[in-house]
C-alpha positions as semicolon CSV with decimal commas, in nm:
position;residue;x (nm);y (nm);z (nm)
1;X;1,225;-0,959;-1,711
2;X;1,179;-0,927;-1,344
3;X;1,503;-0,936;-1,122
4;X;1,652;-1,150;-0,876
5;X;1,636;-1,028;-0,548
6;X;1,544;-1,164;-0,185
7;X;1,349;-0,817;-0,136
8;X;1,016;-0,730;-0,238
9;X;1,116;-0,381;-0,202
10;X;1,448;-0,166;-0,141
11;X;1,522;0,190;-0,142
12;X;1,854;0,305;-0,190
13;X;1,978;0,665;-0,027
14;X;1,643;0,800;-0,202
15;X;1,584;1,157;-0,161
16;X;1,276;1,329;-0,276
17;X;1,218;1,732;-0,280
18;X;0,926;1,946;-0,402
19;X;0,942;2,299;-0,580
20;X;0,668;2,540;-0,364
21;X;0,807;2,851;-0,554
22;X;0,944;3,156;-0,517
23;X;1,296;3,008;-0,443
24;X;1,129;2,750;-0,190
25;X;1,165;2,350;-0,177
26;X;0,997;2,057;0,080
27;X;1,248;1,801;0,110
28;X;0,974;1,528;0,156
29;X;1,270;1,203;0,197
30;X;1,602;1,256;0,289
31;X;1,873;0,969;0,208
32;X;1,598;0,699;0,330
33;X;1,764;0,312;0,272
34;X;1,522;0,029;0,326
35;X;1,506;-0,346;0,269
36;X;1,135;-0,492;0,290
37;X;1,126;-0,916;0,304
38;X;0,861;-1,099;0,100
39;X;0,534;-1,171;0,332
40;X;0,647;-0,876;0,577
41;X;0,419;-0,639;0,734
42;X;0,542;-0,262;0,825
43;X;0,403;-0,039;0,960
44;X;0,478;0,384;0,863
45;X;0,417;0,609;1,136
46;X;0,525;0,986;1,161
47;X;0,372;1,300;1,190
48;X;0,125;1,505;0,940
49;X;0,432;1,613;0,662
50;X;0,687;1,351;0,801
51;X;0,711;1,185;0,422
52;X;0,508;0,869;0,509
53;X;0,224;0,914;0,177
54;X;0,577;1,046;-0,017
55;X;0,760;0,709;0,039
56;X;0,467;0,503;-0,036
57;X;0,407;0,684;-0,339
58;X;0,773;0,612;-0,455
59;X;0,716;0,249;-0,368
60;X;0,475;0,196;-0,651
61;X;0,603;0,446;-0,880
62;X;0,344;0,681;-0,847
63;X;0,670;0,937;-0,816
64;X;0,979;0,931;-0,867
65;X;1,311;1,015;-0,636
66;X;1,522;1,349;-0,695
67;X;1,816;1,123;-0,602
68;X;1,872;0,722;-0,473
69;X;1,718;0,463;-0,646
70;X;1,347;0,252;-0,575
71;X;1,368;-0,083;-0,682
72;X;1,084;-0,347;-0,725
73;X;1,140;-0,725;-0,706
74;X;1,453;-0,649;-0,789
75;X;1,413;-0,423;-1,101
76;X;1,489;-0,042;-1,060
77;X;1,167;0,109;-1,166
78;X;1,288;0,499;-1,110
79;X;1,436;0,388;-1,450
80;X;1,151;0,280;-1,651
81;X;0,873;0,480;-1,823
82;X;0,567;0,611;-1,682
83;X;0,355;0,323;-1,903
84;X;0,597;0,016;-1,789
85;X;0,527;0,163;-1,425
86;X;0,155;0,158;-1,481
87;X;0,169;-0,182;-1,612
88;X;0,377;-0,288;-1,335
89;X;0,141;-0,133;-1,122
90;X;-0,160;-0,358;-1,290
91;X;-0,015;-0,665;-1,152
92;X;0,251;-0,629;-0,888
93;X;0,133;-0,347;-0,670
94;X;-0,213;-0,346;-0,474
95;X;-0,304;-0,006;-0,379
96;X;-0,556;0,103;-0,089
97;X;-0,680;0,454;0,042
98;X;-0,820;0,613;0,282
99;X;-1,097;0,723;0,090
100;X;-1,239;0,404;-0,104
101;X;-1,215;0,554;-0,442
102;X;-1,510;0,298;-0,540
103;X;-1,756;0,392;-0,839
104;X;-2,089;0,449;-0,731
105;X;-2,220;0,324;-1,058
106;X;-2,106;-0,023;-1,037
107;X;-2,211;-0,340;-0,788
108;X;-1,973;-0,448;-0,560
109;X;-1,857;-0,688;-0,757
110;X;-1,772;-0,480;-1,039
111;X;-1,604;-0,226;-0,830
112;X;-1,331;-0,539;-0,745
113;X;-1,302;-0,684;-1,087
114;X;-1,229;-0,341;-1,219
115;X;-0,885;-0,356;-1,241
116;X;-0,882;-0,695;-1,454
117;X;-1,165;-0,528;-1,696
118;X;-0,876;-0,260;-1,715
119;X;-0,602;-0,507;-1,794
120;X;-0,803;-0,667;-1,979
121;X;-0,808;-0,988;-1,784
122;X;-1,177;-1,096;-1,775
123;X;-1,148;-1,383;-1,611
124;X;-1,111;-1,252;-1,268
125;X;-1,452;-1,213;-1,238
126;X;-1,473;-1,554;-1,024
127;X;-1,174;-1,398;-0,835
128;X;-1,330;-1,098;-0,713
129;X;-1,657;-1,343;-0,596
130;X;-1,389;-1,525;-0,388
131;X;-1,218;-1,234;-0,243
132;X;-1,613;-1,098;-0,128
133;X;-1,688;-1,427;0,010
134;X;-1,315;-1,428;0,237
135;X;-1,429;-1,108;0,350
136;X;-1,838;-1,150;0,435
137;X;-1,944;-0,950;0,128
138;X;-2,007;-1,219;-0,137
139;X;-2,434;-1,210;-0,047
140;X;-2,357;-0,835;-0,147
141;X;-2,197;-0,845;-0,471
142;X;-2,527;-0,729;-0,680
143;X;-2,525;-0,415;-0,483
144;X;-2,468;-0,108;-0,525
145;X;-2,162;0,002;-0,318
146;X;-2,321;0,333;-0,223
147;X;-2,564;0,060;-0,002
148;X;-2,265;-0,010;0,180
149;X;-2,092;0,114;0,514
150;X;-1,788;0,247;0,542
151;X;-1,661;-0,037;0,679
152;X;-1,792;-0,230;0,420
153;X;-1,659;0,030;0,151
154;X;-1,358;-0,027;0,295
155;X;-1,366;-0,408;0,255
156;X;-1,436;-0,368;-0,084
157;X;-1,165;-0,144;-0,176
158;X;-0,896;-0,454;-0,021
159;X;-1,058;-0,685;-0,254
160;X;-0,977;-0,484;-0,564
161;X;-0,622;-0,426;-0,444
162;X;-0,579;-0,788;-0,403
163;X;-0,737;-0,850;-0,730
164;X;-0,493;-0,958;-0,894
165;X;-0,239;-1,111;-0,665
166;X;0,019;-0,843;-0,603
167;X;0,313;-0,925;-0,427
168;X;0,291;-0,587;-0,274
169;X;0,020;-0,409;-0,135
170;X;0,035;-0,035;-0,004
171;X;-0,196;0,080;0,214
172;X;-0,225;0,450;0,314
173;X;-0,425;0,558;0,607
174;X;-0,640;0,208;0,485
175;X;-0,860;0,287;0,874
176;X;-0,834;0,616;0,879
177;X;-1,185;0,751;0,745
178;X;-1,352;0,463;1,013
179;X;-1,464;0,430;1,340
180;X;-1,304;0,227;1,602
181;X;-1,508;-0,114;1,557
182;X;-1,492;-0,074;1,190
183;X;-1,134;0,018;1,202
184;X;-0,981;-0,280;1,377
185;X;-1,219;-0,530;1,194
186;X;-1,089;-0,354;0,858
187;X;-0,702;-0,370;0,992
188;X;-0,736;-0,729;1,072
189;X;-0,868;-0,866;0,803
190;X;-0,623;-0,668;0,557
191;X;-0,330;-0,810;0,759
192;X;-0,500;-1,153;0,754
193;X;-0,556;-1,129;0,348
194;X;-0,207;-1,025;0,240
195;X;-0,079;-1,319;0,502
196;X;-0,285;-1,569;0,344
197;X;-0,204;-1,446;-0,016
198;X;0,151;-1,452;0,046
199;X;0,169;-1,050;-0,026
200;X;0,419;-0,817;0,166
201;X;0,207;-0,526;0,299
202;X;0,323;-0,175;0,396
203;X;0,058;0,044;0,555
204;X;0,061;0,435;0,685
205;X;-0,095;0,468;0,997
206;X;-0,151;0,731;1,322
207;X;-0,234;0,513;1,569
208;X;0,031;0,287;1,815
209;X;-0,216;0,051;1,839
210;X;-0,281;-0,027;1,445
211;X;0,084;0,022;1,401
212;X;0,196;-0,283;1,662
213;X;0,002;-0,513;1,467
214;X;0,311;-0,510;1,209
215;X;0,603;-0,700;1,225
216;X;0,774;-0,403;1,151
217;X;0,769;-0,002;1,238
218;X;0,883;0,283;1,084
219;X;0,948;0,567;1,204
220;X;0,921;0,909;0,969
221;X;1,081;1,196;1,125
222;X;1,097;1,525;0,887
223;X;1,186;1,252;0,568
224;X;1,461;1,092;0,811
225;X;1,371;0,694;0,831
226;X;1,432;0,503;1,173
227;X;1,293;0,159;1,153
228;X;1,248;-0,084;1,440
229;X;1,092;-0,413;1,517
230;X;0,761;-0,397;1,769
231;X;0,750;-0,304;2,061
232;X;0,995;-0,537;2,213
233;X;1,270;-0,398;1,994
234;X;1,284;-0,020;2,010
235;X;1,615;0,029;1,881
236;X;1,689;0,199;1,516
237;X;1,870;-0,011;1,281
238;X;2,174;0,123;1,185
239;X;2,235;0,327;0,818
240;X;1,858;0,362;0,811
């Protein structure tokens, strides 16, 4: 049973370290507290190391916190199993890469209705046809995605995120592996998508200018969290 909770996503005083051996540990997150609102956008921004891939990996319960607690609409999912958090996962987290992780075997189509063949929720075949017309693909979804730009790849990989209406998505470095024109056609339309879905989106990114198209900014500095509003409101909220 989901919980009640005006948040889409909080984290509470989570900490997260890593074990490199010999006596040595990367504190990744240290004591980060957020609240994210449903049908916000934030963007993460920090340097190479700062903890920015770390917190969004936390966020869908990928990993899990040393200390602090991650909770999900409400429900603390640091506390459930690694199978509830994949199922969770299936239908209230959209996930997107960098690299498009799409399967070179498969049409275009297939490659977005994957994750309801997985689920086994057939019927979101017509879904994923909707989702490739919304983004200029649909007179491509016979293809073979290796036919595809990067751009296009990328495009794609949104549409099977959004498969199967997450309230969530997570996007990490989603322009990063693009050029310029490709990269603010591909950052538009994901912050037009999750708007018109009603999904709260969350997206790692090293450029200013990708970053001000948020609502929101965060700031990652060596796992410390400062957030702010754009660029019209600088300052860092306080007990972040």
């Amino acid at each position: 049973m989901k919980g009640h909770s005006p948040y889409v996503l909080e984290l509470k005083a989570v900490s997260r370290t890593y074990d490199l051996g010999g006596g040595r540990t990367l504190r990744a997150l240290d004591d980060v507290s957020c609240r994210v609102e449903a049908g916000r956008s934030i963007a993460v921004v920090g340097r190479s190391g700062s903890g920015k891939s770390t917190l969004l990996h936390l966020a869908a319960g990928i990993d899990l916190p040393n200390t602090g607690s991650v909770h999900l609409h409400g429900r603390d999912i640091s506390q459930l199993s690694d199978s509830e958090r994949t199922r969770l996962r299936r239908t209230e987290v959209g996930l997107v890469f960098q690299f498009f992780h799409l399967l070179p075997g498969l049409s275009v189509q297939d490659n977005v209705s994957l994750p309801g063949w997985i689920a086994g929720r057939s019927q979101l075949q017509s879904r994923a046809l909707e989702l490739l017309e919304t983004v200029g693909l649909s007179d491509r979804a016979g293809q073979s995605v290796e036919k595809l730009s990067g751009g296009e790849m990328q495009r794609v990989a949104i549409c099977r995120a959004l498969l199967a209406g997450p309230r969530l998505l997570l996007a990490d470095e989603p322009t990063g592996n693009l050029d310029d024109e490709n990269a603010d056609l591909v950052m538009n339309l994901l912050l037009d998508l999750t708007r018109r879905e009603g999904s709260t989106l969350i997206y790692v990114t090293h450029s200013d200018e990708m970053a001000a198209l948020a609502d929101e900014v965060w700031h990652l500095h060596s796992g410390r969290l400062d957030i702010a509003s754009p660029a019209t409101d600088p300052r860092p909220a306080s007990g972040a």
